[in-house]
PAZAPA-4460 file (N, C-alpha, C; in steps of 0.05 Angstrom, whole numbers, plus 32768, in hexadecimal, padded with zeros to 4 digits):
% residues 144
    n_x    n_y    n_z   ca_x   ca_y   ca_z    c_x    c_y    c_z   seq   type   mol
   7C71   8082   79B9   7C79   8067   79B4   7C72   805E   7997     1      X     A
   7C59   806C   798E   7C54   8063   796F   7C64   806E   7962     2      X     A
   7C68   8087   7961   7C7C   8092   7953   7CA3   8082   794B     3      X     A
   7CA5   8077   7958   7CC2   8068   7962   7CBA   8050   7952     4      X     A
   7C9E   8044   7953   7C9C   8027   7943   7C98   802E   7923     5      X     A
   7C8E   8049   7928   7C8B   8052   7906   7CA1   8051   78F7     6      X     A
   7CB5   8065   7908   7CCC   8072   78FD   7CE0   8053   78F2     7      X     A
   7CE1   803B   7910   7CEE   8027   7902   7CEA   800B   78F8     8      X     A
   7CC8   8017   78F0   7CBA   8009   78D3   7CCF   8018   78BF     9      X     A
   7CCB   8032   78C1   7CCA   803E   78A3   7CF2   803B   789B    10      X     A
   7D02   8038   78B6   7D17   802F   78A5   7D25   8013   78AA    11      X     A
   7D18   800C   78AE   7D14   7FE9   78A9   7D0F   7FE6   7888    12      X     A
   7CF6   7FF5   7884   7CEA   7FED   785D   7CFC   7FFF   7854    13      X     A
   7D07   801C   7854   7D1F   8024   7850   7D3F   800C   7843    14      X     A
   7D41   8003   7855   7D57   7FEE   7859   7D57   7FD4   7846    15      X     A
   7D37   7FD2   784D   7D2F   7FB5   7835   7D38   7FBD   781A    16      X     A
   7D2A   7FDA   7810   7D27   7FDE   77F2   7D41   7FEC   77F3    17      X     A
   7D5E   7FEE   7801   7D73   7FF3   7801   7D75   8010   77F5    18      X     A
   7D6F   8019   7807   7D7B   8039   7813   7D91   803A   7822    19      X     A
   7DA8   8049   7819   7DBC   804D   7829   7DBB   8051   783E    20      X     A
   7DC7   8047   7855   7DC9   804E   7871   7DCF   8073   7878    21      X     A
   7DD9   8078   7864   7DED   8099   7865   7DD2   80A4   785E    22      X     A
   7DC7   809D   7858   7DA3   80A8   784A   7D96   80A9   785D    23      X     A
   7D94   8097   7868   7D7A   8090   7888   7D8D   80AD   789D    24      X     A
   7DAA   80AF   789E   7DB0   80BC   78B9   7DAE   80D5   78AD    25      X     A
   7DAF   80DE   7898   7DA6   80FD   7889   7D87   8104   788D    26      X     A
   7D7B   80EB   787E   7D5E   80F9   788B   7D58   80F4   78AA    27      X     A
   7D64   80E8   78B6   7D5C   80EE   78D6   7D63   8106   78E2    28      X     A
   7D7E   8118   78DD   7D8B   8125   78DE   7D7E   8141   78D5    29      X     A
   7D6F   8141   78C0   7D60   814E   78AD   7D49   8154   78C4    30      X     A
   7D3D   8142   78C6   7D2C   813D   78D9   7D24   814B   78F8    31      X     A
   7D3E   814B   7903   7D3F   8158   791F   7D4B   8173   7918    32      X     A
   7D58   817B   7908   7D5E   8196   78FC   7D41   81A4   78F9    33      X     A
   7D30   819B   78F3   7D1A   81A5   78E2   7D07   81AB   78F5    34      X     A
   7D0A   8195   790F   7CFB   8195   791C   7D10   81AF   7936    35      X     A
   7D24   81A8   7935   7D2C   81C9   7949   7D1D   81E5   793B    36      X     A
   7D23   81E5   791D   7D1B   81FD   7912   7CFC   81FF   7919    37      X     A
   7CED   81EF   7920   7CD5   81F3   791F   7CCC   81FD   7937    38      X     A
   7CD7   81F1   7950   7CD9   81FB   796C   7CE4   8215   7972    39      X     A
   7CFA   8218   795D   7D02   8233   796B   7CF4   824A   7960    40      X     A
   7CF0   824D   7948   7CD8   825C   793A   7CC4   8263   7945    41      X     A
   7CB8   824A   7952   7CA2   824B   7969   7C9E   8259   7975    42      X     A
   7CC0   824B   7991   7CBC   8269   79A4   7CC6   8287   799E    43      X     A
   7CCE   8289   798E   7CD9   829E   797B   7CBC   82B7   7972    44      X     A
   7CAD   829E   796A   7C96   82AA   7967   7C7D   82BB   7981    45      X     A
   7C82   82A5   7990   7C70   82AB   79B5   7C8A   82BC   79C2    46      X     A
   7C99   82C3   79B9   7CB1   82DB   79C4   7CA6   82F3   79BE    47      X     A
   7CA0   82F6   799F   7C9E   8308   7998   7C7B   8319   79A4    48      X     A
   7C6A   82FD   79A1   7C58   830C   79AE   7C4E   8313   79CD    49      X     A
   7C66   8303   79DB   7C6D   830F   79FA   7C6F   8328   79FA    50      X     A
   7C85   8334   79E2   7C8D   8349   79E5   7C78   836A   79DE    51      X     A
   7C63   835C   79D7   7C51   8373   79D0   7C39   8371   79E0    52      X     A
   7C3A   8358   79EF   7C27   834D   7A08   7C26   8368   7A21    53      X     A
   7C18   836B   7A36   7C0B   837E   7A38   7C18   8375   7A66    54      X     A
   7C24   8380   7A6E   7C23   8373   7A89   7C03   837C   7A9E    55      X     A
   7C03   836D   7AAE   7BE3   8362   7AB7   7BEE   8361   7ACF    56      X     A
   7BE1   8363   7AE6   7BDB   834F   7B02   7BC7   8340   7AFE    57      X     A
   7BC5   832B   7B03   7BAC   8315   7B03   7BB1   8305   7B1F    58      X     A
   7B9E   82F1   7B16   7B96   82DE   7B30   7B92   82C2   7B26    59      X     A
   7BA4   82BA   7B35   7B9A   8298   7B2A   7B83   828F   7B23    60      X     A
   7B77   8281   7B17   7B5D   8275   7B19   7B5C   825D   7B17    61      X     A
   7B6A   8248   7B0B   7B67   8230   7AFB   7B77   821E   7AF3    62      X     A
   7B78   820B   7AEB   7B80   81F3   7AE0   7B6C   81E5   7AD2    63      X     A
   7B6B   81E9   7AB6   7B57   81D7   7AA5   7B5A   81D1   7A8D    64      X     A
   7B4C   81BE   7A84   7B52   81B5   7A69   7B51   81CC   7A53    65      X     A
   7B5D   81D3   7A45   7B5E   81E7   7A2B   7B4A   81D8   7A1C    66      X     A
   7B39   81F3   7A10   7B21   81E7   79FA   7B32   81DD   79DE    67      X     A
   7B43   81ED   79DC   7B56   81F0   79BE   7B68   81D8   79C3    68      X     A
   7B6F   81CD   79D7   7B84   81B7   79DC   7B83   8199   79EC    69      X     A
   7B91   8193   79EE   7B88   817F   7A08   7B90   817C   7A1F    70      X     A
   7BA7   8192   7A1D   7BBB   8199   7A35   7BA6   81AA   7A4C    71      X     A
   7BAC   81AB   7A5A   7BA7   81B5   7A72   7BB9   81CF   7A7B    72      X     A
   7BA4   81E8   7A72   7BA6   8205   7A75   7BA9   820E   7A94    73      X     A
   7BBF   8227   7A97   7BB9   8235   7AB1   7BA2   8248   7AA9    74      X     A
   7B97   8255   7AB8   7B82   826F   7AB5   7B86   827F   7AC8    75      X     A
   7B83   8296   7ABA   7B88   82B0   7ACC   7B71   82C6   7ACD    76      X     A
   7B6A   82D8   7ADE   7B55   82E9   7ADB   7B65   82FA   7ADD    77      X     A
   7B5D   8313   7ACD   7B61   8333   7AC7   7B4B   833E   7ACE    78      X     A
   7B48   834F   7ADE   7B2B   8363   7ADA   7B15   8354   7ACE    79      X     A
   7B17   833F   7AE5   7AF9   8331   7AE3   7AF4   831C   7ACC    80      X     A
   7B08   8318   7AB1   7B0D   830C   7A9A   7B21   82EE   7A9D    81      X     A
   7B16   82E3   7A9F   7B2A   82CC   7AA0   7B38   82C7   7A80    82      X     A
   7B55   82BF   7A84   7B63   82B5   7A69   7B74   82AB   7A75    83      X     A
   7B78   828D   7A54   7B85   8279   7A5E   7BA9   8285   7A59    84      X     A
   7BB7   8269   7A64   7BD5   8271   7A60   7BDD   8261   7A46    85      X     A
   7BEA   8278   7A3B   7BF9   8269   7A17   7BFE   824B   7A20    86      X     A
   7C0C   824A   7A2C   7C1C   8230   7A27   7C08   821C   7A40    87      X     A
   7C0E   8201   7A43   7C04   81F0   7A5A   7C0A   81F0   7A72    88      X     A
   7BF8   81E8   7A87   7C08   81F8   7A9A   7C1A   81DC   7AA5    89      X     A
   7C2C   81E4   7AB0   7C40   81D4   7ABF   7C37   81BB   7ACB    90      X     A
   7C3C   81A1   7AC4   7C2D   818E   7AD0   7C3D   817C   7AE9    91      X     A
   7C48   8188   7AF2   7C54   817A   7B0E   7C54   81A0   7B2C    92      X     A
   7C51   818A   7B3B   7C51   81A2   7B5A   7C41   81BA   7B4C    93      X     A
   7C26   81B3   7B4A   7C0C   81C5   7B41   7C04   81D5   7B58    94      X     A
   7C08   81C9   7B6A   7BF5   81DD   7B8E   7C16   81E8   7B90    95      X     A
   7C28   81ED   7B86   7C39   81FF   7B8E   7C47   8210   7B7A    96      X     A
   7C42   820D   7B64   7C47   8223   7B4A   7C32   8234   7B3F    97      X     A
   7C16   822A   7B4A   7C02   823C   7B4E   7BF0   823F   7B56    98      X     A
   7BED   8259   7B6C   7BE6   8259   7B85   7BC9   826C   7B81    99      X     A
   7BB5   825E   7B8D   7B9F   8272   7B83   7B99   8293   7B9A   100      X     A
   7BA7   8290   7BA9   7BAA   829E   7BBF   7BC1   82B8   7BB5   101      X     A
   7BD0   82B9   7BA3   7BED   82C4   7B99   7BDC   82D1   7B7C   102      X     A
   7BE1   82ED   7B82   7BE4   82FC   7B6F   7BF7   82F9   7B55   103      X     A
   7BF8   82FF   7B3A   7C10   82F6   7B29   7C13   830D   7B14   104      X     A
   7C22   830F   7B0D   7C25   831F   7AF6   7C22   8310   7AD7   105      X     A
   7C17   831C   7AC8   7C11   8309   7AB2   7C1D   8319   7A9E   106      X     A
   7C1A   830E   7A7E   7C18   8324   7A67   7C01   8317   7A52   107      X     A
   7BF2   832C   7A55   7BD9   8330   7A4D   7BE1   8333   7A22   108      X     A
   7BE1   8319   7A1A   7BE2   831E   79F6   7BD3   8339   79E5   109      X     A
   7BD3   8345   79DE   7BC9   8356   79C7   7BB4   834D   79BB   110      X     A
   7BAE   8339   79B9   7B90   832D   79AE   7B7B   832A   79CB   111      X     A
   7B8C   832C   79DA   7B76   8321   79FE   7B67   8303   79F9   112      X     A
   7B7E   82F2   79F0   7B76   82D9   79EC   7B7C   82CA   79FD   113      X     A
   7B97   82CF   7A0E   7BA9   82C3   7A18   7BBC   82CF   7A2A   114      X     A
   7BC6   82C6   7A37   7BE9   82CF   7A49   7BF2   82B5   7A48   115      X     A
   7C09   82D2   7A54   7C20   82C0   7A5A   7C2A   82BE   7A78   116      X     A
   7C2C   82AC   7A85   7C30   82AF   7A99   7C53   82B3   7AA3   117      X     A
   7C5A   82A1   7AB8   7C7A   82B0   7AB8   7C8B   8298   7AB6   118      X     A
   7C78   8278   7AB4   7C81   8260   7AA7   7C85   8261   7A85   119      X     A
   7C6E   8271   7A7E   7C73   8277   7A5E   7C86   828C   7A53   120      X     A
   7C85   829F   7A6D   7CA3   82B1   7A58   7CBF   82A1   7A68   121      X     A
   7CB7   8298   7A74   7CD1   828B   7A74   7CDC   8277   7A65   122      X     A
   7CC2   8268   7A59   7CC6   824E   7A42   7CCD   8264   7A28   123      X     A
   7CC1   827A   7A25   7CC9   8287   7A0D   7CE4   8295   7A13   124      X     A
   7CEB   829A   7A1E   7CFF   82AF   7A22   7D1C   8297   7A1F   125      X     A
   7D17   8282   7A34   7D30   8279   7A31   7D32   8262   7A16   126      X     A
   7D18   8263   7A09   7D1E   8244   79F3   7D24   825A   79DB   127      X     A
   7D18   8277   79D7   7D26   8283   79BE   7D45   8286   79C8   128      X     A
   7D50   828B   79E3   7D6B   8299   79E2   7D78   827B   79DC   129      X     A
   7D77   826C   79E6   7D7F   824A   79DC   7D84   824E   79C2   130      X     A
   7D6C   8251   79B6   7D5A   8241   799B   7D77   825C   798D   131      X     A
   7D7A   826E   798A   7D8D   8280   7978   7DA6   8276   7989   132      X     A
   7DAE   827B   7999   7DC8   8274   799B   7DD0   8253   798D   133      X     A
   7DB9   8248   7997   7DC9   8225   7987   7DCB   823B   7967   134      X     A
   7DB1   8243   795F   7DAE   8241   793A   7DCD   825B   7933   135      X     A
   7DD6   8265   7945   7DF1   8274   793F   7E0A   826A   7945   136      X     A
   7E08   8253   795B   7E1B   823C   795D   7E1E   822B   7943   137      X     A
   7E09   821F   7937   7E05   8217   7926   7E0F   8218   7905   138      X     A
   7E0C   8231   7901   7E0D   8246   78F3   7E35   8246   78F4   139      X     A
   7E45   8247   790A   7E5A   8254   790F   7E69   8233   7904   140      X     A
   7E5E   8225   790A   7E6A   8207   790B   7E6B   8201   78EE   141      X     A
   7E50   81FC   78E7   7E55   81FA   78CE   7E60   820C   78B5   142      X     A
   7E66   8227   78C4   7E73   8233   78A5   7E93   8236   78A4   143      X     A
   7E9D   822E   78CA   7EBA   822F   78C4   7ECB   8212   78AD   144      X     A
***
């Protein structure tokens, strides 16, 4: 909500000291461009290290606050080692997307910092195939 009062402070005083209107919708435009490129890069990035990630059986363990964040981590045990999940874990129907009773398959990162569970390759897998097809949609549009 602060963000929204910021944004129309800042082209409100924009407007006063007479900035073009065609100015304000370029940099907004600028704006959410910049901000796709940044998202898709992202998962682009947690794709790539899915893909050298290590597959695991684990066991549920958890729901807890991340030390590094403020989101609220799944946890998994490997051979006695608990590690958290990359991404947050899912915050709606918790006693039924993970079951401490249910075995899971994980992917165990290359550093053994982290997994991924099968909410996170699925957030990676389908937001890079998105994330390139828009940026080659994109791409197709603007050069005909």
């Amino acid at each position: 909500m602060e963000a929204i009062a910021v944004i129309a402070v800042i082209v409100v005083l924009c407007l006063v000291i007479g900035v073009k209107p065609i100015f304000l919708v370029f940099a907004g435009a600028s704006l959410i461009i910049a901000g796709f490129a940044f998202s898709m890069l992202f998962l682009c990035f947690f794709f790539v290290r899915l893909l050298f990630a290590k597959k695991h059986k684990a066991v549920f363990s958890r729901i807890d606050k991340s030390p590094t964040s403020k989101f609220k981590n799944a946890y998994y045990i490997i051979d006695g080692t608990e590690y958290p999940n990359i991404f947050p874990a899912e915050s709606f129907l918790l006693s039924r997307l993970y079951r401490k009773d249910k075995g899971y398959t994980v992917f165990l990162s290359r550093n053994k910092k982290f997994v991924f569970d099968r909410f996170a390759c699925i957030t990676c897998t389908v937001g890079t195939v998105i994330g390139i097809a828009c940026a080659v949609g994109a791409v197709c549009i603007f050069t005909s």
